[in-house]
N, C-alpha and C positions, 0 to 999 in steps of 0.2 A: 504494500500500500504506500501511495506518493504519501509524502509532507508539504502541506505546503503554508508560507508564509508569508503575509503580507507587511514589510518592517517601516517604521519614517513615516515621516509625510508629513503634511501639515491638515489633519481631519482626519476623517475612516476614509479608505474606499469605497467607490460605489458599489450597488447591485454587480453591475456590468463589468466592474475590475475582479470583484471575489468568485461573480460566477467563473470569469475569462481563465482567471489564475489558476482554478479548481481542474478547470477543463485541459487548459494547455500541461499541468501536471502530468495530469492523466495519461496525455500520450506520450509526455517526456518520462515516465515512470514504463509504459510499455515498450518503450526502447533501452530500457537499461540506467536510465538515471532516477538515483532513489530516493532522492528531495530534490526539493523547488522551492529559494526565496527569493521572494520577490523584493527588491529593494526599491524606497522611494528613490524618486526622481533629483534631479535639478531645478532649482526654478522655483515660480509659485504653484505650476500646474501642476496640479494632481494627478502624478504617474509612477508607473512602478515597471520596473525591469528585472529581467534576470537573463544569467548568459551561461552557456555552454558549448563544448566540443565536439564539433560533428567533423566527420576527415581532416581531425589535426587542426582543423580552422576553428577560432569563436565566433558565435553566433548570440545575437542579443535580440529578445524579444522584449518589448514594450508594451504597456495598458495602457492606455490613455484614456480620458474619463467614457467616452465614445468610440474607439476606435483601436485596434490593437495589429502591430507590426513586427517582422523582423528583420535584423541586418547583419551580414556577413561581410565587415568592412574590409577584409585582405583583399578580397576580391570588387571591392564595390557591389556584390549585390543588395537588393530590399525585396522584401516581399511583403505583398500585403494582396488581403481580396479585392476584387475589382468588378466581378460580375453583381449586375443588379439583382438579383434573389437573392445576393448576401448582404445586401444593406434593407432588404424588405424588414429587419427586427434586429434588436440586438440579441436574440434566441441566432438565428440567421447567420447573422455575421458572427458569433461564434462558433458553431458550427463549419460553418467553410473555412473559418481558418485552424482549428483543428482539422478536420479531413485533408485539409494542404498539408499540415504538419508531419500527421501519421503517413501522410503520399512521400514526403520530402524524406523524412528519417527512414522511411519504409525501404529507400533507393528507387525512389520515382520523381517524378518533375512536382513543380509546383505545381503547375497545370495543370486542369483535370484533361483526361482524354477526351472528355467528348469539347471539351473548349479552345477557343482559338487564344494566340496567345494575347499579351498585354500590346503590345505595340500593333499587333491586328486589330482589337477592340478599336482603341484609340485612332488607328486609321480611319476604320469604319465610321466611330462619332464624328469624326471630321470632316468625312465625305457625305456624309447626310447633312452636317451641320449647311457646308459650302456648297454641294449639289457635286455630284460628280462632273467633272469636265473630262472630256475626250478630247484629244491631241488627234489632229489627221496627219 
């Protein structure tokens, strides 16, 4: 069974950070890590992080009072959710970013399979935003 801790801050955390924190344990516990704490942030905003080792690299996930990420800065990656059914609930949006998590530490993409990627998305919002133009 994970541990998990929420330490700092300036208040409690939210509904949305203890549920987050519970959850992202959860799957950082089914891949082998046997606690999670979660440490306050920087700043006045009300957030909480914790970091771990996935292939020799650190990885740091973040709560934020609405919204929850992670970064792999040797590499410069971020992850976070992006498809619209994951911002329909904060139920929602934690879910898709565990399911990424348990895909990612699983040795799968962030991605889900049936989804195109981030920079697709954003293409597409752009070409519907502008209208597609066709070059002859």
């Amino acid at each position: 069974m994970s541990v998990v801790s929420l330490l700092g801050g300036e208040g409690r955390p939210n509904v949305f950070q203890e549920t987050c924190a519970r959850r992202v344990a959860e799957v950082l516990s089914r891949h082998g890590f046997a606690s999670t704490i979660f440490v306050a942030g920087e700043g006045t905003s009300s957030w909480y992080w914790t970091a771990f080792q996935f292939h020799q690299k650190e990885h740091r996930i973040e709560i934020y009072p609405k919204i929850v990420v992670m970064h792999q800065d040797e590499d410069q990656l971020y992850f976070e959710c992006y498809m619209n059914d994951e911002f329909e609930s904060e139920a929602a949006l934690i879910k898709g970013f565990s399911t990424r998590l348990d895909r990612y530490l699983g040795g799968g993409t962030w991605e889900g399979p049936e989804e195109k990627g981030f920079l697709e998305v954003v293409k597409g919002k752009i070409e519907r935003l502008f209208g597609r133009r066709e070059t002859q």
